[in-house]
C-alpha angles and dihedrals in degrees: 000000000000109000113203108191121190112211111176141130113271113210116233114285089320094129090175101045083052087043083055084044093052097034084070093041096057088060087083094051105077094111101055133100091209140028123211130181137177129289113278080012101190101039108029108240108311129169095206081106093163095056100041090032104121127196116214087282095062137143090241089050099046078055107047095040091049093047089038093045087043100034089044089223139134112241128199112196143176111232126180087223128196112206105174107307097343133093119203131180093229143182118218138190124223108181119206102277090062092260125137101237098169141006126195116201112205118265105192112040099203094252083198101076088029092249083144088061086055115039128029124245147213149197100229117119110203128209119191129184136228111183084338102307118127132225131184114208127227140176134223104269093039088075082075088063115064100191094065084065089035092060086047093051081052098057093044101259101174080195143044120194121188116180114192152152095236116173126233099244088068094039092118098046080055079052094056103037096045083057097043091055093055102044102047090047092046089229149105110290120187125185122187119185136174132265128221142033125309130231069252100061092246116149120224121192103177106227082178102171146161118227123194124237088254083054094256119152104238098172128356128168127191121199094343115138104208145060128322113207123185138154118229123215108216104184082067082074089054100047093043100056088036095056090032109044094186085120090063094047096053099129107179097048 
């Protein structure tokens, strides 16, 4: 499977000027399997939920069904979504007929900077599916919680995609934790944050990458704005859990 990750700069809460930005980077993705962008991917994180929030009409959705639907891929993206009287920082997947296949909602709002005050949360963990492999979504502040992961290894994910806003000043605990998942779940994980500096003054510096289920670095970039294109090898997930059985001995999940 070919990953195509997006890691750009989003400018502040201008959903139009970063569909204009992305517009030009999907033009190098013509040979992936699958797109990913950044948490929040059209606004940086904000948590001016009320003014970016989208129903299903919105601006973000009419975007990501007609590329995914033209381009025939399948698009993971990162959508502030109002759904009645909540507001959920949200993943969606748009497979590669426009159509919306899967939507995560995120688990664990970042209390720190008082997102939980702002969107709602819930305790659904969401699987979705490309040619039968399965993949369990994530968001940027869930890396910090292993049993999420933990629950996917369980259910047999191949792959685990986090997509986040993650400063620079805790670049090297995303390191650590993107290597860790992989590594204790025996499968892909692929990680895709943002680049730039926020309306907040906080300082991204991507660090999107790709670890094998062994914990090799396959692919990181650090600062790049463009796309980062990589091919999986699947049948890595299989020979590892077959050769190292840790999945089967787990005792407490």
């Amino acid at each position: 499977m070919k990953i195509a990750m997006i890691q750009y700069s989003p400018l502040w809460e201008e959903k139009e000027k970063n569909i204009q930005k992305i517009d030009d980077l999907l033009d190098k993705t013509s040979e992936a399997d699958l797109i990913i962008l950044p948490e929040m991917s059209l606004t940086g994180f904000s948590m001016n939920s009320e003014k970016i929030a989208e129903e299903i009409d919105g601006i973000s959705f009419h975007y990501f069904i007609k590329k995914s639907r033209e381009l025939k891929k399948n698009i993971f993206a990162g959508i502030v979504e109002r759904d009645k009287k909540d507001i959920f920082n949200s993943l969606f997947h748009f497979d590669e007929n426009g159509l919306i296949k899967t939507v995560y909602r995120k688990i664990h709002p970042f209390s720190m900077a008082k997102e939980n005050q702002f969107y709602s949360s819930t305790r659904e963990t969401v699987i979705t599916e490309i040619n039968q492999i399965k993949i369990g979504l994530s968001i940027c502040y869930d890396l910090r919680f292993p049993e999420l992961y933990r629950h996917y290894a369980k259910s047999d994910c191949e792959i685990l995609v986090n997509i986040a806003n993650w400063p620079i000043k805790r670049i090297n605990h995303w390191d650590a934790l993107c290597k860790a998942r992989a590594i204790e779940n025996l499968a892909y994980f692929i990680g895709v944050n943002r680049t730039g500096t926020d309306q907040n003054g906080f300082v991204h510096n991507g660090h999107s990458q790709i670890i094998s289920p062994m914990g090799e670095i396959e692919l990181i970039s650090e600062n790049e704005e463009n796309v980062l294109l990589h091919e999986i090898d699947l049948e890595k997930v299989k020979t590892t859990r077959e050769h190292l059985n840790f999945l089967d001995d787990i005792k407490l999940i």
